[in-house]
C-alpha positions in Angstrom: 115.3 105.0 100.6 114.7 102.8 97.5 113.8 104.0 94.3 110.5 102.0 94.4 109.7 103.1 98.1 110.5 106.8 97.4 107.8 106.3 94.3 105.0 105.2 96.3 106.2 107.9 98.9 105.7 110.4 96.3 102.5 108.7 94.9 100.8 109.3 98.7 101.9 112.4 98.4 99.9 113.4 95.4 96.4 110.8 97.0 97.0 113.3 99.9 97.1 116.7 98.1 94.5 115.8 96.2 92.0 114.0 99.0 92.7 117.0 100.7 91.1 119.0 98.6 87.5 117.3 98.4 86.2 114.4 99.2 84.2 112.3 96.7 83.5 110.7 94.0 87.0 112.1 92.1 88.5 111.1 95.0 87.2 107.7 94.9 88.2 107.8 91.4 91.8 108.2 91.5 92.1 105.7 94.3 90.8 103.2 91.9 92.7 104.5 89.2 96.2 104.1 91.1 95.1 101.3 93.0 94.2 98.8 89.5 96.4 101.3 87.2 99.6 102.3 88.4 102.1 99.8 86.5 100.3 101.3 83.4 100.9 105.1 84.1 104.0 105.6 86.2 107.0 107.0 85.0 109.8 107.0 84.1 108.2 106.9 80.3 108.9 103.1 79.8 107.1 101.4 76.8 103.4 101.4 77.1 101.6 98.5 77.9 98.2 97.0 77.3 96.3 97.6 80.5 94.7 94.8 83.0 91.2 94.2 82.7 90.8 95.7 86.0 92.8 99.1 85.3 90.3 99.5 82.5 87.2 98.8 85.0 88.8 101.5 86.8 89.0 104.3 83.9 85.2 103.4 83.1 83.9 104.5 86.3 86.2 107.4 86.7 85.2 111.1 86.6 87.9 112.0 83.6 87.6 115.7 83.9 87.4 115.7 87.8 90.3 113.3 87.9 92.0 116.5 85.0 91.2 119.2 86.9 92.7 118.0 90.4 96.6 117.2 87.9 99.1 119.1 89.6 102.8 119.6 88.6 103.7 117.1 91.3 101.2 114.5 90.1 102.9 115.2 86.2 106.3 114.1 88.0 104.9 111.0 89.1 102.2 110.0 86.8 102.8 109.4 82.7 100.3 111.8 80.5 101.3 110.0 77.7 100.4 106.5 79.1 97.0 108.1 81.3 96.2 109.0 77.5 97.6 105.6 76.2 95.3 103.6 78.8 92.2 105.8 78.5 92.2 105.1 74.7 93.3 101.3 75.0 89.9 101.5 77.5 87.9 102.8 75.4 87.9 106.0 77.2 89.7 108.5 75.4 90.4 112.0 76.6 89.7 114.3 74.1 92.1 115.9 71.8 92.8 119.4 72.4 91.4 118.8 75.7 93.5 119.7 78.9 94.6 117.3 82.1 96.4 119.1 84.6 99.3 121.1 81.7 99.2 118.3 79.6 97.4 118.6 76.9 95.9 116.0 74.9 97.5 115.5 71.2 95.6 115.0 68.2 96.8 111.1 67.8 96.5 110.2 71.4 97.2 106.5 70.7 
């Protein structure tokens, strides 16, 4: 399996655990979000990059704490805290500092 296909692999993995759980407007939410912002928040911990226009249409509409409370460890080995903190700032949209997303916590200077 490629690198890129074992990504995605793992990526459905996380839409699942989490869709799983409840279905609704979070999970509606992070669709969107990975859908329109996944080149922006993926790791590995690349440079971060201005998000689409589209991503940030995306992080508007979202339920940010839902979207927080349903991080797992597994979703923290796919997904980029750093860049989801980079692109909810860059959006307009930023997460709070102190403020927790899964066991990330947000740092003072987010971006």
């Amino acid at each position: 399996m490629g690198k890129l296909s074992g990504l995605f692999l793992a990526m459905a993995l996380v839409l699942a655990m989490v869709a799983g759980t409840r279905s609704d407007a979070c999970d509606d939410s992070l669709q969107s979000l990975f859908a329109e912002c996944r080149e922006y928040i993926l790791n590995p911990p690349n440079p971060k990059i201005a998000p689409s226009d589209a991503c940030c249409g995306a992080i508007q509409k979202a339920d940010v704490p839902c979207l927080c409370s349903k991080v797992t460890p597994a979703t923290e080995k796919v997904v980029c805290m750093d860049k989801v903190v980079y692109v909810a700032g860059y959006c307009k949209r930023p997460l709070k500092p102190g403020s927790k997303c899964g066991s990330y916590i947000v740092p003072s200077t987010s971006w």
